[in-house]
C-alpha positions as CSV (number, residue, x, y, z in Angstrom):
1,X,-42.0,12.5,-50.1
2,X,-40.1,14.7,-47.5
3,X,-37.4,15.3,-49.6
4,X,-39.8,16.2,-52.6
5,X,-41.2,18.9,-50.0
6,X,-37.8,20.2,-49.0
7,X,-36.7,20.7,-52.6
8,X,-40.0,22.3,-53.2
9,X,-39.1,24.6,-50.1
10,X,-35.7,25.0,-51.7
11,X,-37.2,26.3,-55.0
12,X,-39.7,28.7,-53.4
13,X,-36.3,30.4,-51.6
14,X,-34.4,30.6,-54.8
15,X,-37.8,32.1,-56.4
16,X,-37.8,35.0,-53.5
17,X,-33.9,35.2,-53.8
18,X,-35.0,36.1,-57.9
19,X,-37.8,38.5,-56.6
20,X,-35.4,40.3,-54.6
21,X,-32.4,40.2,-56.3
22,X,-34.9,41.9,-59.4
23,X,-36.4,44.5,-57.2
24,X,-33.1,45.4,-56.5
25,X,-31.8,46.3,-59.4
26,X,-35.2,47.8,-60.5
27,X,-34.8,50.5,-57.4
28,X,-31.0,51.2,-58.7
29,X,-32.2,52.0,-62.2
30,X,-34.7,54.1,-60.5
31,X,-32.2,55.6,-58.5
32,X,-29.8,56.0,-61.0
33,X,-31.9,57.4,-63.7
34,X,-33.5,60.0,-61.3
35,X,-30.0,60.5,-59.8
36,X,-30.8,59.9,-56.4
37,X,-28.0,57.4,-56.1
38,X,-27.3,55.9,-52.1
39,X,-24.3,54.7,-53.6
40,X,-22.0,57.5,-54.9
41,X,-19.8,55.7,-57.2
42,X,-23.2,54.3,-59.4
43,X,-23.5,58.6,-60.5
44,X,-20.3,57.7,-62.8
45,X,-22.3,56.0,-65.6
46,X,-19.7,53.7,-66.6
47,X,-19.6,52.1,-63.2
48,X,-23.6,51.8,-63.0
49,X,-23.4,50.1,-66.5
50,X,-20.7,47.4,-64.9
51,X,-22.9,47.2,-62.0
52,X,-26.2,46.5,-63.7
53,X,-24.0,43.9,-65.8
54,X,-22.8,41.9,-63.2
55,X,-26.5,42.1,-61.4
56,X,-27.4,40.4,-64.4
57,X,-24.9,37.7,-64.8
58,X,-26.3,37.0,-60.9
59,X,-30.0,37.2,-62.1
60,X,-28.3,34.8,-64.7
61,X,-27.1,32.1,-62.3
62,X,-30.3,32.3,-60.3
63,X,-32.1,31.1,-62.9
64,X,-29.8,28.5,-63.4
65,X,-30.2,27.6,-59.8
66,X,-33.9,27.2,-60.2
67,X,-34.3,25.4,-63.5
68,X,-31.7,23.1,-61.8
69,X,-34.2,23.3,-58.5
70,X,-37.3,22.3,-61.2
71,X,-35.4,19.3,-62.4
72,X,-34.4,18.1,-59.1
73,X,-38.2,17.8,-57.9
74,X,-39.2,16.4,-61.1
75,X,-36.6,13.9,-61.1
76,X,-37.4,13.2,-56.8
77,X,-41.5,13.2,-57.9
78,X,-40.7,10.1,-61.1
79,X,-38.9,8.2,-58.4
80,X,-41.6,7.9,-55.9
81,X,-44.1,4.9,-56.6
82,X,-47.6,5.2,-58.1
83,X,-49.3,4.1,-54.7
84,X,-47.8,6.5,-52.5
């Protein structure tokens, strides 16, 4: 069962990676669309746009990362017996 616990751990990072990682790009939009950039070079629209692209291609993978995290404790949680 440890390893079902530490995978579970592992998911629950990835999850506050996601949480973060959305927050993120919710403040830049904020930022961006009230022009109070921090970063100067997101004022040029074009480079916000290929910013908030690759954000999402990130979001993207860490979804990925979890559904692949959801599998792995499903898979460790059918492999334990039914007495345990």
């Amino acid at each position: 069962m440890p390893n079902t616990q530490r995978a579970e751990l592992e998911l629950a990072v990835l999850e506050a990676k996601q949480a973060a990682h959305h927050e993120a790009g919710a403040s830049l939009c904020y930022q961006h669309n009230n022009s109070m950039e921090l970063d100067l070079r997101l004022s040029d629209s074009d480079v916000f746009e290929l910013e908030m692209l690759e954000r999402n291609r990130e979001a993207a993978e860490l979804a990925v990362e979890i559904a692949k995290k959801r599998l792995e404790i499903f898979e460790l949680q059918g492999s334990v017996p039914a007495n345990e």
